[in-house]
FIMAR-341266 format. One record per residue: x, y, z of N, C-alpha, C, CB in turn. Coordinates in steps of 0.05 Angstrom, whole numbers, plus 5000, padded with zeros to 4 digits. Glycine has a CB too. Example, Ala and Ser with C-alpha at 12.3 -4.5 7.8 and 13.67 -1.06 7.14 Angstrom:
526448865156524649105156526449345156522649115181/525749555142527349795143525850015157528249885114/
//
This chain:
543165704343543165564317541065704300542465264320/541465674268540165954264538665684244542266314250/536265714250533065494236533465654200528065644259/533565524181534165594155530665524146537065384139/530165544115527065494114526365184116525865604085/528265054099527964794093528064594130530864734066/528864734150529664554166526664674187533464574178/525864904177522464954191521164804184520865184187/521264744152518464564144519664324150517064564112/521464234141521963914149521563904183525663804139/521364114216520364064228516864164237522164084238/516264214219512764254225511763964209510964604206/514063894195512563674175512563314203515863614133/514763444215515263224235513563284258518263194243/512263444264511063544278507863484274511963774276/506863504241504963394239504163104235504463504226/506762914230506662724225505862544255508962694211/507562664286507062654303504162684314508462754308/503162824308501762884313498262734308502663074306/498862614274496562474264498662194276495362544224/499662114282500361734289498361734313504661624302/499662114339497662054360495662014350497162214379/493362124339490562134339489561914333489362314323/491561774309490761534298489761364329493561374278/492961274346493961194365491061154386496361404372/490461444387489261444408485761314398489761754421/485361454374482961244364481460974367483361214346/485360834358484760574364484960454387485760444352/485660644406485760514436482860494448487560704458/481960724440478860794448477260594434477761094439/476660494406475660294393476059994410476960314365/479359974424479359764437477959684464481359744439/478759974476477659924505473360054499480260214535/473360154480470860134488469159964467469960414492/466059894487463859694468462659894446460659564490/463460084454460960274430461760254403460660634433/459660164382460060084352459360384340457759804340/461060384325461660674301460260444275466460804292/458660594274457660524233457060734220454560344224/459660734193458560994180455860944156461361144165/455261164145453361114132453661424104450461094156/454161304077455261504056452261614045457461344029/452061884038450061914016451162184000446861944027/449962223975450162443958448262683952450462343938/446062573972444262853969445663043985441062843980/446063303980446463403989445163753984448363303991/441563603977440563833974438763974006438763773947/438164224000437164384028435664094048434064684018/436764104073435263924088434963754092434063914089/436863554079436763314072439163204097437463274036/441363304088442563204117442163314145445163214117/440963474148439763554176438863314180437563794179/436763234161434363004174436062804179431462884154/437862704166439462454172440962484208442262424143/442162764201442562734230441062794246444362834239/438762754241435862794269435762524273431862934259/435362404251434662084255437061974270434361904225/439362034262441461954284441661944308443062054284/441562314320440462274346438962114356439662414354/435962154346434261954357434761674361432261954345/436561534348436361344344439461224365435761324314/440561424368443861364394441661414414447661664397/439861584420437661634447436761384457434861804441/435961144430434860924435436860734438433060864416/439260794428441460494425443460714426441660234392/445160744455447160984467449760784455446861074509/449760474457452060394442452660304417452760254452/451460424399452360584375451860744365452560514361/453860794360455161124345454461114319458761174343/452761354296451861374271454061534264449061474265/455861534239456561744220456461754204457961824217/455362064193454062054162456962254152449862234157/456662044127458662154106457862304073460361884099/457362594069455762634052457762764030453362784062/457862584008459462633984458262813962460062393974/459363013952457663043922457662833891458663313912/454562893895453562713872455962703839449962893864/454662693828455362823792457362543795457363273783/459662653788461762553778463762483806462962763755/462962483838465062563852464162253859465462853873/461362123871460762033888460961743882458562133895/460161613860461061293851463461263846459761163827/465561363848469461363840469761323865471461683827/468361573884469261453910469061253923468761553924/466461153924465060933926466060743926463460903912/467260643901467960463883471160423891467360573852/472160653903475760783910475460523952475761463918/473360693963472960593986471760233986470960803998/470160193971469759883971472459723969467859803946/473459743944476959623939479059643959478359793916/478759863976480759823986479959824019482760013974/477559684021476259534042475459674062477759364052/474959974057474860224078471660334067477960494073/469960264054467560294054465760324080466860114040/464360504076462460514094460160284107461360704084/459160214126457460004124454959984114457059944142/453860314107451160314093451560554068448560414118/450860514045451860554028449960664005453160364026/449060953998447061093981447860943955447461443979/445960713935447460573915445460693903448160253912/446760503877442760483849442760203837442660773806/441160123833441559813818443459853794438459663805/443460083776445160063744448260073753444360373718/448960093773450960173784452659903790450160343806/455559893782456659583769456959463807460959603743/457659203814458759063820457259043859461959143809/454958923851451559043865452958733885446859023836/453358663874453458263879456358263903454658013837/457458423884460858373894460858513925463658603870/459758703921460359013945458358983967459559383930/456258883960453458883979451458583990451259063960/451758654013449558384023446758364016449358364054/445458134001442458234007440558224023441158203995/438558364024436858294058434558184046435758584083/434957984028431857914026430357694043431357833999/431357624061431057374084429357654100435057174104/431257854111430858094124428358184121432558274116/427858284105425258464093423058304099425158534060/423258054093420057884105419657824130419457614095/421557914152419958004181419958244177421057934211/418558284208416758624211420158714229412258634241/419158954232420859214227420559244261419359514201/421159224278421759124307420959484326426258984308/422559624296421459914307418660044307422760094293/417759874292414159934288412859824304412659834264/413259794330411859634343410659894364413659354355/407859814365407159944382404660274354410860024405/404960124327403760254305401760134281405860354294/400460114275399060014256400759804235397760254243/403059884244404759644227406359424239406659764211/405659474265406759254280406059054266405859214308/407858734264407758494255407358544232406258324266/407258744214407258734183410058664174406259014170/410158464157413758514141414358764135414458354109/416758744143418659014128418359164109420858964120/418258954082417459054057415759124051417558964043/413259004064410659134063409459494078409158894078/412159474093411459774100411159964091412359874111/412359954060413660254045410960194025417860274025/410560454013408660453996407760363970408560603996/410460203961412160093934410859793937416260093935/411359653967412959393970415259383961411959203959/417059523965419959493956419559333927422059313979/417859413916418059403875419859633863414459473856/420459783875423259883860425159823848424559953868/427059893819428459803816430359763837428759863800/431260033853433660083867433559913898433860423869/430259673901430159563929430259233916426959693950/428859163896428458873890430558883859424458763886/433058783865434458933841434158583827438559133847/432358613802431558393784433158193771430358493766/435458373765437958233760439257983776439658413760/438858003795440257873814437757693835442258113831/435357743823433257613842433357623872433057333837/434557943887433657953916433958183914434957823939/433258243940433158443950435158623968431458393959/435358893956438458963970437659313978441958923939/435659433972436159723985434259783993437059943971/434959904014431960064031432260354032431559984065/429060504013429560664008428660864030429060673986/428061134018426761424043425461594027429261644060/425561494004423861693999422761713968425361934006/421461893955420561933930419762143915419261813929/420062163889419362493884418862513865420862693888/417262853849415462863832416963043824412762873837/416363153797416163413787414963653786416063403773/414463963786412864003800413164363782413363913836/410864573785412064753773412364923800410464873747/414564953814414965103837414365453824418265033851/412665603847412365993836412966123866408066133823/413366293852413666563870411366653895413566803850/409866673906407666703920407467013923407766533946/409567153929408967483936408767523906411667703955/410267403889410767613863408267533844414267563845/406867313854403967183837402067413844402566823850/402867463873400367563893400567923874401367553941/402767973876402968333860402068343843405268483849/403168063829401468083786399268013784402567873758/397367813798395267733797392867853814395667523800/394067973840392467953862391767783873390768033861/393467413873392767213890394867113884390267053889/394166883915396966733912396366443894398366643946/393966343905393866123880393966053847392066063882/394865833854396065703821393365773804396865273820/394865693782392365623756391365413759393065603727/388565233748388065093750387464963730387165113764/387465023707386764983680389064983666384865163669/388664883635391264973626390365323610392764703601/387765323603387565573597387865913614385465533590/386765813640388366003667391065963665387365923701/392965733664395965803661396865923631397765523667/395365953610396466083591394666363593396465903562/393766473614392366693620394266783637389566663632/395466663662397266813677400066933659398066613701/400566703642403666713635402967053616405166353610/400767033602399767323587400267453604396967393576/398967453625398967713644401467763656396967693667/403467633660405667653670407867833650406367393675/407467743626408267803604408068193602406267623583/404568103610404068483599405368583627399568633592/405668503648406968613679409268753671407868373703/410968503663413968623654414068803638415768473641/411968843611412869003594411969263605412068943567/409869313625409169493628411869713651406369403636/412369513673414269543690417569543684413569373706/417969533664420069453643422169283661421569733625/421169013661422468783675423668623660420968633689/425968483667426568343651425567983673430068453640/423267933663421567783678419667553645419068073702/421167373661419767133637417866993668423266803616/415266823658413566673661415366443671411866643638/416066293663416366023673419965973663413565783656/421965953681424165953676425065573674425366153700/426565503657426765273644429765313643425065243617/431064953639432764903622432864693606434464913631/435364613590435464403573434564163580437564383565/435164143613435563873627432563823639438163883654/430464033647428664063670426964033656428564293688/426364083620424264113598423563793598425464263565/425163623605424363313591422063183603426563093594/422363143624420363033637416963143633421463063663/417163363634413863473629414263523596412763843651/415863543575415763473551413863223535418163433548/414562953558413462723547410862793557414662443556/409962963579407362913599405263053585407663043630/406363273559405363413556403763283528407063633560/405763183519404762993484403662813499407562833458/403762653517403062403525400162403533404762303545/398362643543396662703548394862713530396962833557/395762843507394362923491393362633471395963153479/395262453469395262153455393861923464397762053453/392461963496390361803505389261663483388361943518/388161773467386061523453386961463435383261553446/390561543424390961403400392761243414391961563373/393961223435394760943443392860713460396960993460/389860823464388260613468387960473437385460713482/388160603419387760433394390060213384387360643371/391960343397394060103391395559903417396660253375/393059893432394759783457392459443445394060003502/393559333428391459123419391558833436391959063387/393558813460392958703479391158813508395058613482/390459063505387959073531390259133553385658713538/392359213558392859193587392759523593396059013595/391259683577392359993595395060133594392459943626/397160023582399760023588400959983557400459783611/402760093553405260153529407960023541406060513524/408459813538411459923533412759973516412859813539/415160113523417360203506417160153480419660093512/418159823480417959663459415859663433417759443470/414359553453411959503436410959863418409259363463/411360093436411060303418413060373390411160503437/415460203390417460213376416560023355420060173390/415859803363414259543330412359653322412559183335/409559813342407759903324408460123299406060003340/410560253311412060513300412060453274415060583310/414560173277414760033254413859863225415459973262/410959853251408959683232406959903215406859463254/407960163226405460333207403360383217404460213183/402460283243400060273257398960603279400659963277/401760733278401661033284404461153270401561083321/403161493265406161703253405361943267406661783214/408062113270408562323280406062473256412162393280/404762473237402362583231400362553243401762543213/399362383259396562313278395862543287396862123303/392862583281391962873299391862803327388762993292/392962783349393062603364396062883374393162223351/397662663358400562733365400663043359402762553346/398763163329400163413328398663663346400463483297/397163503356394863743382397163783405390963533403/397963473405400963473434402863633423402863143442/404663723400406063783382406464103394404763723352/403464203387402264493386402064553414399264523370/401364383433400364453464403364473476398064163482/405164323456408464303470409564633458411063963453/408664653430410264983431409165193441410965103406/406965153458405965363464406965303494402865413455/408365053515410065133529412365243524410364993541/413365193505416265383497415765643498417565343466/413665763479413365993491413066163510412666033486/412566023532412566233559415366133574409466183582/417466023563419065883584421466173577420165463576/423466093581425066403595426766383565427766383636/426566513548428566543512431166393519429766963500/431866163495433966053492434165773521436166323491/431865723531432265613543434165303537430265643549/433565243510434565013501438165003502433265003471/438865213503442365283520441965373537444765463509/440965333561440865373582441565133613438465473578/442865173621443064973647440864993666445765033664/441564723677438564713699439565023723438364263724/442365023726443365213750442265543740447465193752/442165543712441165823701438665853710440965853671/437165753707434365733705432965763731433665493694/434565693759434165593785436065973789436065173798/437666033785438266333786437066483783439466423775/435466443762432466743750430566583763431266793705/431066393779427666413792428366473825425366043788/430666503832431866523862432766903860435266253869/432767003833433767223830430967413826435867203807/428767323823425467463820425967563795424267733842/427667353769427067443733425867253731429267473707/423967053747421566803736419666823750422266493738/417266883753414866813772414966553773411966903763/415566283753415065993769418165863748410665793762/418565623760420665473749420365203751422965533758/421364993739419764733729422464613749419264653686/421564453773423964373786422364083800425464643810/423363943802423163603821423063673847425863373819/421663493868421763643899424063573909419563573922/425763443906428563443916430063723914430163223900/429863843890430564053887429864353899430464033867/427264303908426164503918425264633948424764483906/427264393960427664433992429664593989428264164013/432164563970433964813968433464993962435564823959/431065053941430465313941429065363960429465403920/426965293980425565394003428365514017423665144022/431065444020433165614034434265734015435165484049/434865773993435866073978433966243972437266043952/431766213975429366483972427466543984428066513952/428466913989427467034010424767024010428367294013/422366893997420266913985419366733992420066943963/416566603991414166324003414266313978410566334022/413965953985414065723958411865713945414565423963/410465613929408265433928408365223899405565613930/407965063897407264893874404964733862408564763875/405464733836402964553831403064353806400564753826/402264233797403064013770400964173750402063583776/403264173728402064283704400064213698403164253685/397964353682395964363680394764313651395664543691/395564043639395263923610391864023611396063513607/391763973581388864123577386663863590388064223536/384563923588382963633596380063653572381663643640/378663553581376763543562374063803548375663323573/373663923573372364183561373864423553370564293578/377264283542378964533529377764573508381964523522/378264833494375864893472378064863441373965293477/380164793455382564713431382864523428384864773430/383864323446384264013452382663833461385963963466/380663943473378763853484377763533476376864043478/378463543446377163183428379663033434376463183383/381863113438383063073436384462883473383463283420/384563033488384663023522382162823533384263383536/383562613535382062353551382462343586383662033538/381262523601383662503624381562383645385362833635/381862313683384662493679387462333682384762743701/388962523683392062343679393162273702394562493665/394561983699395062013726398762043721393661723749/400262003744402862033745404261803734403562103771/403461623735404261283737404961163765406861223719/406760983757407560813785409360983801409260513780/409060933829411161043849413760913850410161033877/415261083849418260943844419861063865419961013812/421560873882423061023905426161103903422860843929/426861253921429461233911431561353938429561433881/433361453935436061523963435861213980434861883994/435760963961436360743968439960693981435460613943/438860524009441960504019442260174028442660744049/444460164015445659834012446659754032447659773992/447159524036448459394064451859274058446259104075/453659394067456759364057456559034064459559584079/457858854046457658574045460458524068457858424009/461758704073465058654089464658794116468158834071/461958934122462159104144462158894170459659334143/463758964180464458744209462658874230468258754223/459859084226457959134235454959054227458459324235/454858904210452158774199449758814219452658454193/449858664243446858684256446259014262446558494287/449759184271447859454290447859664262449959644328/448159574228447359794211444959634201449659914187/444559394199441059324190440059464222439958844184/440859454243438459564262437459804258438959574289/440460084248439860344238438360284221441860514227/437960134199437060174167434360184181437759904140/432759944195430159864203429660154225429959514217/430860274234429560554242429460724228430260664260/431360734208430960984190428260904177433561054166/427360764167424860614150422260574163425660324143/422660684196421060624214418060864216423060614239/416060794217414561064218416261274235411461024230/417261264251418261414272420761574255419061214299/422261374247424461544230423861664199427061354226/422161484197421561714159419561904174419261514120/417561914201416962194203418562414203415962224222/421762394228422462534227423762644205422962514241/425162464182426262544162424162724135427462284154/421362624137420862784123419363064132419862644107/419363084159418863404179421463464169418463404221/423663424171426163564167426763634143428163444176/426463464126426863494092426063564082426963374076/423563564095420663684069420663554048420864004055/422063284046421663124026419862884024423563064021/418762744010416162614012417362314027414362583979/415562254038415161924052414161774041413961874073/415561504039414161264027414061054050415761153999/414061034075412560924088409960904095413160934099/408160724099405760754105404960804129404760584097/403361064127401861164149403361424153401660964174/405761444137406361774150406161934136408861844159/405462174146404262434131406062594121402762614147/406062604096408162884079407163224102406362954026/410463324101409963564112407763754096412663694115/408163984102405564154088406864194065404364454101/409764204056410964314045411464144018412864384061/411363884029412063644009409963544002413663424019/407163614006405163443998404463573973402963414018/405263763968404163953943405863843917404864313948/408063593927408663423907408363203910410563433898/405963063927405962783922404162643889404362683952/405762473887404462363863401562283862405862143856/400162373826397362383833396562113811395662723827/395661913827395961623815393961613801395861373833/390761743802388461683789388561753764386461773800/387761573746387361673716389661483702388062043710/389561583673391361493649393161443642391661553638/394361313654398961353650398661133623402361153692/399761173605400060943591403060843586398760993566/404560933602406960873609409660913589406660623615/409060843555410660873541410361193531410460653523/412861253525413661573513412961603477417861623518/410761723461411461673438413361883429409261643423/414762023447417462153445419462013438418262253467/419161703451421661593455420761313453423261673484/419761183432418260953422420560753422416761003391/422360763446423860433441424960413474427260413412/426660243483428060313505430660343506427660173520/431760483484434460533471433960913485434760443426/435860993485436461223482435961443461438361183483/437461333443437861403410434761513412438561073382/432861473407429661613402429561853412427161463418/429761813437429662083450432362283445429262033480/434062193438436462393435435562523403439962183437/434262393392433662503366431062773369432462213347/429762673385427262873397428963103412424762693424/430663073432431863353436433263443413433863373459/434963363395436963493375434163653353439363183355/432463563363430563743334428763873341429063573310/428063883369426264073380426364403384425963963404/429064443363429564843367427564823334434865043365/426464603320425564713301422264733313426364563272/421764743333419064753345419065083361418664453369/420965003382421565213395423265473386422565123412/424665473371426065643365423065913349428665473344/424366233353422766363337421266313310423866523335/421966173294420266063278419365833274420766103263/419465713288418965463293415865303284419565463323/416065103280413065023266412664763282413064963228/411064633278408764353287410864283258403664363286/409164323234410264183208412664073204410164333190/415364243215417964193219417863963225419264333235/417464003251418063843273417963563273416563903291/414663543260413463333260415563173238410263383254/415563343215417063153194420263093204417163333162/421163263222423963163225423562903240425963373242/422162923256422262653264421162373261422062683279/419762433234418162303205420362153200417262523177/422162373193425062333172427062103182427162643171/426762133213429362013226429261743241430362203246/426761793256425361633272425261303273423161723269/425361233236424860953235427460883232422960833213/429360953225432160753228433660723250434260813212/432660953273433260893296432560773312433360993303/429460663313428560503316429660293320427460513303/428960063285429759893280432559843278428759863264/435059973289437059923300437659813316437660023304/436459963340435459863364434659653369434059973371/432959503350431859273347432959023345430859283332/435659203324437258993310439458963333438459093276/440459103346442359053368440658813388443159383385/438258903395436758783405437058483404434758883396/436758423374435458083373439558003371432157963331/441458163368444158013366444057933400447258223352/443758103418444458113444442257883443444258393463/440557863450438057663454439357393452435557693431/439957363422441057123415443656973424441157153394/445057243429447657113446447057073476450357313445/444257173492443557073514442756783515441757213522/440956663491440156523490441556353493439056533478/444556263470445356073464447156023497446856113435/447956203515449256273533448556123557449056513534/444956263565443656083580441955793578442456203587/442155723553441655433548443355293545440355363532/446155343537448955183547449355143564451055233544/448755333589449355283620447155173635449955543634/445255183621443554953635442754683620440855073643/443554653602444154373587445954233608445754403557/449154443615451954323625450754263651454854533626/449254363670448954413693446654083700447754753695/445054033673442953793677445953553667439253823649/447053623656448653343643450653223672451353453608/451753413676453553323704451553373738456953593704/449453333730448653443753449353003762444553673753/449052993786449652673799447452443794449752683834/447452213785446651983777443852053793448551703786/442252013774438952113793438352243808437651983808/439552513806438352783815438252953785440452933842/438252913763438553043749435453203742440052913731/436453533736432453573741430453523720431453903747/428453483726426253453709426253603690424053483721/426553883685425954093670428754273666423454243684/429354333647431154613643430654893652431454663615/432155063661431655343663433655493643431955443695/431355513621432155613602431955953604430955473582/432556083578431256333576428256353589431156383546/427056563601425656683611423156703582427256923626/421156713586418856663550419256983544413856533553/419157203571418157383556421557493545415857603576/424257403552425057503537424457393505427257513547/424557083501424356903486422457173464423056583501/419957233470417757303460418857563445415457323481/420457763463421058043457423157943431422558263488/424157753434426357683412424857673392428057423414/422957533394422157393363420757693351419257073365/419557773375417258043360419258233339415658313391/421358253352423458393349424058363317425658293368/425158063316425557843282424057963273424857483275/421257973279418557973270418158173250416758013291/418458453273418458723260421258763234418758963288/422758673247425958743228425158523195430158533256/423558373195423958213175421758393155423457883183/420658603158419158723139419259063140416358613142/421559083115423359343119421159533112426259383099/
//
């Protein structure tokens, strides 16, 4: 009989179909006849080292409990990893432990919380300085994270691994050729001494070699750090409640009230100290991707590049070269430019955690993935994860590798928390600060520009913001005092409660300030 095409594939197709029923087949026979529990467990990092350590912690942890089985499922981030997520919850095939974030929709629906959990001790710490401590108390936060105590919902739902900084990662051989050493700058005037000297290297050696390689995406974060430094004592002048601290808000009413402007000598020393980072960063950085920028510094066209330590365990594996890093070096007080200006020293602000993992609310494994979760969290398991990762630990008592300590956050000093980049908690502010910052950076670029563009723009975006503000507010209001009016009226013949739980004061308060500012244009 002579096999035609169509009757090959229609039998390989029967052939494979056979083939996956067995495997299925045989799966579930094995699931039946045996005790051993499978729990998978999803995440999206999938930068250098990160899943090694997960499966270190695994092993170790089948070594201690041989009847169950860990599998890690590692998705890419961006755009692939919450569809899936979201694809697997629905149709009841979710994993039992689950890489979430609090902004992330349907926290309530998809996930159990452990906040009963978290206030005993951690069963794996026993036998460590944290024996009989609660759970929550182990990590270096107290699980005050957004992504562990999610506020919305008043409990507690993720346990995180870890935390991270920003950092200016360099070259070490190629510092050591141009400089004759491997150490950083320590000043900001020694880093605008190296970036010169690097400068005259290339031109001499005819390199095509920039100082500090940047992109659009990687500039923001040390953007605010950099103005924000410099504004120490003009936001002690307007912090007229005493707490040390800005928020958002409140930098957005003073804005409004006239009480500070993008003219403050203050702001335009930060202005000037910001274009003189543009200048050493790699030309055109402002169209540039973070992936460009991470190329010319893995390719030896950057002596250093502005990268987060998550990011930079992958470059310790794409370059043939020793790491080293260090946190920029804002001017401080005996700068002979800014000097009146630089109140320091600065600190980082609050520690914030994050590669938080949720507990599947449907997983028909609940006790043996909270037992994984409480070893991964365990001194024993965030040691090994962060020996493997080289990424920082937020448990207490364990030591960052050598590698990761060169980004642990530096708490002492000044954070005043609000951005006067970004004077509201809207977006809109800051999207206005990137759209006008090529008139700073760009070759001709000025302080004067700059300052006035965002003179020009600044207050109606603002008070927009404001105004969305007090509509939303108000439709909270009327929302949650209907439902607790309804809730006291039918509550049963003498149990009804003493008191309402109305709006919360400080939203109550942010509303009115809000009226407050908007009623005097």
């Amino acid at each position: 009989m002579r096999l035609t095409g169509n009757k090959i594939g229609f039998a390989l197709l029967g052939l494979a179909y056979l083939a996956s029923a067995f495997l299925i087949a045989r799966r579930s026979a094995e699931e039946v006849t045996s005790d051993r529990v499978t729990i998978r467990l999803s995440q999206w990092q999938l930068e250098g080292g990160v899943r090694d350590a997960v499966d270190a912690i695994i092993r170790r942890y089948e070594e201690l409990n041989p009847r169950v089985h860990v599998v890690q499922i590692a998705v890419p981030g961006g755009s692939t990893y919450l569809p899936w997520i979201q694809a697997q919850m629905v149709g009841g095939t979710g994993p039992d432990l689950v890489e979430y974030s609090w902004p992330w929709p349907d926290t309530a629906r998809n996930f159990s919380p452990i906040s009963a959990e978290v206030m005993l001790p951690n069963p794996y710490n026993r036998g460590t300085p944290l024996e009989g401590v609660p759970w929550r108390d182990t990590f270096i936060d107290g699980m005050s994270s957004p992504d562990n105590y999610v506020q919305t919902l008043s409990q507690y739902y993720g346990v995180s691994m870890t935390t991270g900084m920003q950092r200016i990662v360099y070259n070490r051989a190629l510092l050591q050729t141009i400089t004759g050493r491997e150490t950083p700058p320590r000043t900001y005037r020694e880093f605008l001494a190296l970036c010169a000297r690097i400068r005259e290297y290339a031109t001499a050696n005819r390199l095509n070699l920039a100082p500090l390689a940047c992109s659009r995406t990687t500039h923001i974060n040390l953007t605010g750090e950099i103005v924000n430094d410099m504004a120490t004592q003009l936001a002690a002048r307007i912090d007229f409640r005493h707490r040390l601290k800005l928020e958002p808000d409140d930098l957005g009413r003073s804005y409004l009230r006239g009480e500070w402007s993008y003219d403050a000598p203050e702001l335009v020393a930060g202005f000037q100290a910001l274009k003189e980072f543009g200048e050493v960063c790699t030309p055109g950085f402002l169209q540039r991707e973070r992936d460009t920028a991470l190329t010319d510094f893995v390719s030896g066209r950057a002596v250093m590049v502005v990268a987060p330590s998550w990011e930079a365990t992958s470059l310790q594996q794409l370059c043939p070269f020793e790491l080293g890093a260090f946190r920029y070096p804002t001017a401080r007080e005996n700068d002979p430019v800014y000097g009146r200006f630089a109140k320091g020293p600065f600190s980082e602000g609050q520690v914030l955690t994050g590669m938080p993992f949720y507990l599947n609310r449907s997983t028909p494994h609940r006790a043996e993935a909270l037992d994984f979760l409480r070893f991964m969290s365990s001194q024993e398991g965030s040691t090994i994860f962060t020996n493997v990762s080289n990424w920082l630990p937020i448990v207490v008592g364990v030591k960052p590798s050598d590698f990761s300590a060169q980004f642990q956050l530096q708490a002492e000093g000044y954070s005043w928390y609000g951005n006067f980049l970004g004077p509201s908690s809207h977006l809109e502010p800051q999207n206005l600060v990137l759209s006008v910052l090529y008139t700073l950076w760009s070759p001709d670029g000025r302080v004067a520009v700059f300052s006035s563009a965002l003179t020009s723009g600044m207050a109606a975006i603002v008070r927009d913001g404001f105004r969305r503000d007090v509509i939303s507010g108000l439709n909270n209001i009327r929302r949650e005092d209907a439902a607790a009016a309804a809730r006291a009226e039918w509550a049963p013949t003498g149990r009804r409660p003493e008191t309402l739980p109305l709006m919360t004061l400080a939203n109550e308060i942010n509303l009115y300030q809000a009226r407050a500012v908007l009623a005097h244009p």
